[in-house]
Backbone as ProteinMPNN parsed JSONL, in Angstrom:
{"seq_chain_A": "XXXXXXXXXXXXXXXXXXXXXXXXXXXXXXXXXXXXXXXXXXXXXXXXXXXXXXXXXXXXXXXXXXXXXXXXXXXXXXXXXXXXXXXXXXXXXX", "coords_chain_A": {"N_chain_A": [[0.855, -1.178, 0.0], [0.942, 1.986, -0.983], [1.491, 5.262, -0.238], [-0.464, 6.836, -1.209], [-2.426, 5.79, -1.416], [-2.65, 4.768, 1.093], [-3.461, 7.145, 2.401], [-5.696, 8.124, 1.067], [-7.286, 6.035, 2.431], [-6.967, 6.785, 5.513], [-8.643, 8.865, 4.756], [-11.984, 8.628, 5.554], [-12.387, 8.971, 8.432], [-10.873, 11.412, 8.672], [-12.36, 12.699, 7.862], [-14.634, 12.145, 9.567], [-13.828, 13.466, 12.409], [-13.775, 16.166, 11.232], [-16.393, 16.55, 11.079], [-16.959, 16.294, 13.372], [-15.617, 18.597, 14.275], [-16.483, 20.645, 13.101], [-19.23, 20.681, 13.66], [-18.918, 21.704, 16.54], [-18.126, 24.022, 15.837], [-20.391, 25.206, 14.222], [-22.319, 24.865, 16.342], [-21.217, 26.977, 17.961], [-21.261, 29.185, 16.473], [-23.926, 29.402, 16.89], [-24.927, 29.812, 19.803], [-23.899, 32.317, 20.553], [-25.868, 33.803, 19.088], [-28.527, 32.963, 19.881], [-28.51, 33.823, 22.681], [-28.493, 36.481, 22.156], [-31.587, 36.746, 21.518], [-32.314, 37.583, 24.657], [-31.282, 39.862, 25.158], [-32.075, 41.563, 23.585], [-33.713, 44.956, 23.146], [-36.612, 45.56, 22.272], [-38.955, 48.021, 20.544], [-42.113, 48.109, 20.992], [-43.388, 48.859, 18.123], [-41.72, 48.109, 16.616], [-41.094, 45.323, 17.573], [-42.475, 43.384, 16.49], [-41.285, 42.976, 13.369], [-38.178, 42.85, 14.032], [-38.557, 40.143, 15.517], [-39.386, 38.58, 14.235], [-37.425, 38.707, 12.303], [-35.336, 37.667, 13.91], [-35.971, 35.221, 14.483], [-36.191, 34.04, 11.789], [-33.244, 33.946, 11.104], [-32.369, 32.729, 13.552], [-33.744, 29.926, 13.07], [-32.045, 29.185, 10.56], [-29.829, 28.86, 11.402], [-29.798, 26.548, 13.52], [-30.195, 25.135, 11.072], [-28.275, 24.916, 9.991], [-26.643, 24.043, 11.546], [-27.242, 21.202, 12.04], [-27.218, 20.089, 8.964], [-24.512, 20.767, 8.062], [-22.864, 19.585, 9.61], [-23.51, 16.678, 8.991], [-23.158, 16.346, 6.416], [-20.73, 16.347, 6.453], [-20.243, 13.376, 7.117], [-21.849, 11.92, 5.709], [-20.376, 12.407, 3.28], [-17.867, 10.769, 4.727], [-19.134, 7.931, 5.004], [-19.869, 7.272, 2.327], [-17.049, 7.636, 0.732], [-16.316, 5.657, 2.641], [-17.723, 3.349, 1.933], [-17.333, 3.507, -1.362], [-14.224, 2.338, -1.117], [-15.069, 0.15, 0.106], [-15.959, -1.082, -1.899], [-13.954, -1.079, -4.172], [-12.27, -2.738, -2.858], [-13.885, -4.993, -3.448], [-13.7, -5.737, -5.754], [-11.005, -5.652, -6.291], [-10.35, -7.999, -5.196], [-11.516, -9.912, -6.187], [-10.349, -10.026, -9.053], [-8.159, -10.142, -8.601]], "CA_chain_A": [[0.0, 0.0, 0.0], [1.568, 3.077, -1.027], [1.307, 6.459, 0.716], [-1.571, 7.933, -1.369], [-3.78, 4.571, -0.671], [-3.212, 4.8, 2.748], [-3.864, 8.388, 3.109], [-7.543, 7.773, 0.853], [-7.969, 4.916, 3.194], [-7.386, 7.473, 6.293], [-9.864, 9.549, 4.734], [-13.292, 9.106, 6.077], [-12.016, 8.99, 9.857], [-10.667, 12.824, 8.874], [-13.938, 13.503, 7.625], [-15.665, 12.294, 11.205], [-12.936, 14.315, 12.536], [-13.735, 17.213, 10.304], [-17.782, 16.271, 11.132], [-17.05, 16.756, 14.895], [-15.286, 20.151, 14.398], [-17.64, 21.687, 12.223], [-20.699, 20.764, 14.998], [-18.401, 22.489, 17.384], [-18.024, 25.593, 15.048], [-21.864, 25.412, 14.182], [-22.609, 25.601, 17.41], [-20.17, 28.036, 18.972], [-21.907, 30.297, 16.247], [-25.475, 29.447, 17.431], [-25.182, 30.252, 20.544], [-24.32, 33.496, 20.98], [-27.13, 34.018, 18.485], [-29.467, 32.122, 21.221], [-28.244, 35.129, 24.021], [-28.961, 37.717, 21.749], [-33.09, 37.092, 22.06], [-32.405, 37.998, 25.924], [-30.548, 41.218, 24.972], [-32.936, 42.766, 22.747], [-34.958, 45.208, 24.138], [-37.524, 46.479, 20.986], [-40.367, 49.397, 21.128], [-43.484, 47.613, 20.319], [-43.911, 48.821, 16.682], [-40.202, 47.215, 15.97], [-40.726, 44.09, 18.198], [-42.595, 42.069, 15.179], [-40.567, 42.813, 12.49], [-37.313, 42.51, 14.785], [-38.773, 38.933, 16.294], [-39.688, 37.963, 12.547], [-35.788, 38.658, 11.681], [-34.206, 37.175, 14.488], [-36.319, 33.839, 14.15], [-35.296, 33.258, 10.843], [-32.231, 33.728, 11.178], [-32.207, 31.262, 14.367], [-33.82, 28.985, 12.691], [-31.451, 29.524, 9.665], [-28.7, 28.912, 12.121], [-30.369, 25.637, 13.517], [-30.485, 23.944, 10.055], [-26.831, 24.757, 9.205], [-25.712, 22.624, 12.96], [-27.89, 19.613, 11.88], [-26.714, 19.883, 8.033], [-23.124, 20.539, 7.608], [-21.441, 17.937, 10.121], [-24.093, 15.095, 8.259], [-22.53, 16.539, 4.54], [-19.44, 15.549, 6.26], [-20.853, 12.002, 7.853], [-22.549, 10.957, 4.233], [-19.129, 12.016, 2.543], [-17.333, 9.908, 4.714], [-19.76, 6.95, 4.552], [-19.367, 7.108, 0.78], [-15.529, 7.16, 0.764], [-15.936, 4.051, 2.843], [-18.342, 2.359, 0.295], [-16.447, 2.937, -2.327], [-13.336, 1.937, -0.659], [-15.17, -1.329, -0.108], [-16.228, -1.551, -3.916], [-12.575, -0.966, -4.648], [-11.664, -3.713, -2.399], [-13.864, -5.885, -3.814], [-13.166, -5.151, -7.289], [-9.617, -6.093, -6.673], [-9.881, -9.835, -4.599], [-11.807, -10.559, -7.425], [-9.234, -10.284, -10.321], [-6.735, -11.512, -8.119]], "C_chain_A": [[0.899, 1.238, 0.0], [1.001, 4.47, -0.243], [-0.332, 7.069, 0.711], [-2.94, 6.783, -1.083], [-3.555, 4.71, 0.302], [-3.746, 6.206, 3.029], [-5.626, 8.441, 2.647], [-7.839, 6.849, 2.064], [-8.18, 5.414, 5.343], [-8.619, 8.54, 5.912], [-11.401, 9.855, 4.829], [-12.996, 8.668, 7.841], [-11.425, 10.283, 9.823], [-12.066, 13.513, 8.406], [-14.91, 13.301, 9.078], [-14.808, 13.406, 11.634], [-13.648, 15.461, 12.26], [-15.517, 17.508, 10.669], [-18.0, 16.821, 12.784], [-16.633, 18.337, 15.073], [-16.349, 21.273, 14.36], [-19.28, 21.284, 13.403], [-19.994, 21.704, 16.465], [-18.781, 24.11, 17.127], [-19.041, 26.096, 14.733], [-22.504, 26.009, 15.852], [-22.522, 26.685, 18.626], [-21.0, 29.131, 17.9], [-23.612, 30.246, 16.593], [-25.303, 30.239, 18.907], [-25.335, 31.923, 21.145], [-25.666, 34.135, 20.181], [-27.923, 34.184, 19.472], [-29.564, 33.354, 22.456], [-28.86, 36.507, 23.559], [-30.419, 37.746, 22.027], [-33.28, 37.642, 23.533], [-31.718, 39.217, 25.438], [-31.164, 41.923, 24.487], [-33.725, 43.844, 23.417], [-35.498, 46.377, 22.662], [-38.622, 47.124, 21.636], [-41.623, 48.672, 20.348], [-43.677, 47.447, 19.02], [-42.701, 48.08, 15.976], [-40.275, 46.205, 16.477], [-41.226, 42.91, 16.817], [-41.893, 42.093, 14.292], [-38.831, 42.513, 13.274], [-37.074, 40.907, 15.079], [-38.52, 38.049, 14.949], [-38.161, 37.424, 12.371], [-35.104, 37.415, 12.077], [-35.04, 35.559, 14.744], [-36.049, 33.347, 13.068], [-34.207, 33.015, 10.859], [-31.642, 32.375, 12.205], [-32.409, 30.263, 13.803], [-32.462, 28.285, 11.55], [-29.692, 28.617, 10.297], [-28.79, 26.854, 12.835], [-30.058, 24.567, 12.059], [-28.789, 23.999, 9.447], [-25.892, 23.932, 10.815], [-26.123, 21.643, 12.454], [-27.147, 19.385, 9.875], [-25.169, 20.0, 7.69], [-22.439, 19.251, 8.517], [-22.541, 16.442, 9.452], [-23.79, 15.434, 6.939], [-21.548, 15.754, 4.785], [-19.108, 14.01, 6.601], [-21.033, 12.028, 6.417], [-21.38, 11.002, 3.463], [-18.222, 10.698, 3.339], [-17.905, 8.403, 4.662], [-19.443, 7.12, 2.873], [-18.164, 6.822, 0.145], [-15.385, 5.693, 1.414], [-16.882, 2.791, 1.647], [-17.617, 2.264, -0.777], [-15.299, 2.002, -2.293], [-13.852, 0.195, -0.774], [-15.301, -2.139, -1.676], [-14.818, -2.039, -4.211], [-12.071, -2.585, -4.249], [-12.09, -5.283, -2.776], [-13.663, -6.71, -4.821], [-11.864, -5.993, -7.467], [-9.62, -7.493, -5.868], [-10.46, -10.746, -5.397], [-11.39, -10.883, -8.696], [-8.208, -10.778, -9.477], [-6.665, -12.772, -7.802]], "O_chain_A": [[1.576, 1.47, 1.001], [-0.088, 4.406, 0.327], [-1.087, 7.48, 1.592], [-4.075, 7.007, -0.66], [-4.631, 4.882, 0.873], [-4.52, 6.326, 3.979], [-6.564, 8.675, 3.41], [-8.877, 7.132, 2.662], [-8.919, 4.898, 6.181], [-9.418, 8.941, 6.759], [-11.985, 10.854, 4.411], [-13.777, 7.813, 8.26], [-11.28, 10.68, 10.979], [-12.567, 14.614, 8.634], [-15.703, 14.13, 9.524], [-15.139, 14.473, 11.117], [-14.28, 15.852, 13.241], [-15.919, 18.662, 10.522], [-18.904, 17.519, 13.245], [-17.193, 19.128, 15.832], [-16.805, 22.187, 15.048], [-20.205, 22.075, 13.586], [-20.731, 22.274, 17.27], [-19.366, 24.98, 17.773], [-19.1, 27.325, 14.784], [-22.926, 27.087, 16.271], [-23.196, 27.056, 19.588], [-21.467, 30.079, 18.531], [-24.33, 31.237, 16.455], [-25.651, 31.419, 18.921], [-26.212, 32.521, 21.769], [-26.398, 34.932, 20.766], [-28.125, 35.281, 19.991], [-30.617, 33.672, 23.009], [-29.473, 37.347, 24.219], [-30.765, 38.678, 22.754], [-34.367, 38.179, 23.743], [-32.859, 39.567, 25.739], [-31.016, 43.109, 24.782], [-34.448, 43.475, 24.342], [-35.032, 47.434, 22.237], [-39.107, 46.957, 22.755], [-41.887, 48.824, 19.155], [-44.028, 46.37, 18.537], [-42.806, 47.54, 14.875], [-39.369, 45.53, 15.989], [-40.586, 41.968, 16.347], [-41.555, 40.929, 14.077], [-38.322, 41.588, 12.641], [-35.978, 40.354, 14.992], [-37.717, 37.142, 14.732], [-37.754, 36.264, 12.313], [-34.569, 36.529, 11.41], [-34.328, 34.753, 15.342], [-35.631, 32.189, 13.081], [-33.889, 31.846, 10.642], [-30.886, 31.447, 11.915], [-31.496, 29.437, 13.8], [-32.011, 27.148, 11.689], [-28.813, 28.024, 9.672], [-27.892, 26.055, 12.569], [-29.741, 23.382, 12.155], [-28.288, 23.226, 8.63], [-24.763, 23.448, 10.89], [-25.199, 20.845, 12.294], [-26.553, 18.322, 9.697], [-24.713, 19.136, 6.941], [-21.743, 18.302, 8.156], [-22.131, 15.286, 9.56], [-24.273, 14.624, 6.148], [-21.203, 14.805, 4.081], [-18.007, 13.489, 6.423], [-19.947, 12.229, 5.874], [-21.064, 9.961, 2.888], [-17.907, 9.721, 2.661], [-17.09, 7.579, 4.248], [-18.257, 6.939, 2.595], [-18.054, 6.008, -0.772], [-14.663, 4.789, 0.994], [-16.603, 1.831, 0.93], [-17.23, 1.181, -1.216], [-15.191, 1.068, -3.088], [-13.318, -0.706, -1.42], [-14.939, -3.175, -2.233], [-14.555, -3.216, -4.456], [-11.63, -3.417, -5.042], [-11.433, -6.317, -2.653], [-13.502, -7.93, -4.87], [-11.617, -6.769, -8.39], [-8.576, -8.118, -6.057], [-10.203, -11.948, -5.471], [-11.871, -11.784, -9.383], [-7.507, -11.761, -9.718], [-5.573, -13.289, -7.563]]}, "name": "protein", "num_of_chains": 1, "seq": "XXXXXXXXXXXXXXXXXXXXXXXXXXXXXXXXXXXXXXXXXXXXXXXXXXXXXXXXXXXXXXXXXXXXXXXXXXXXXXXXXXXXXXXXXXXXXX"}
């Protein structure tokens, strides 16, 4: 096994890796989001359009923690599928 097969064959254990970060980094930017609804303080005629904002955006914020570290989970599931294809690919001509 040469260098660049082993380093593909480390590569979906840097993608969990890479899957755990990025839920870190997702969520280190949610939160302070999350603090800000206690900080606000709006004048009635600005509180709905204000509330409006800052719920999309939460939400907005919400769907990018649950979607990016599972982009990087389904990539590395896929690198390992193939990997197995590959592997089976080749005990079969040999």
């Amino acid at each position: 096994m040469n260098r660049i097969e082993s380093f593909i064959r480390l590569s979906p254990k840097l993608f969990v890796v890479a899957a755990g970060l990025d839920l870190v980094k997702q969520v280190q930017d949610l939160l302070p989001f999350c603090l800000q609804f206690h900080d606000q303080i709006f004048s009635h005629s600005d509180y709905e359009f204000n509330n409006a904002k800052l719920t999309v955006e939460f939400v907005y914020r919400v769907i990018d923690v649950i979607i990016f570290p599972f982009a990087w989970l389904g990539t590395a599931i896929i690198i390992t599928l193939l990997l197995r294809i590959h592997d089976r690919g080749r005990s079969g001509n040999a």
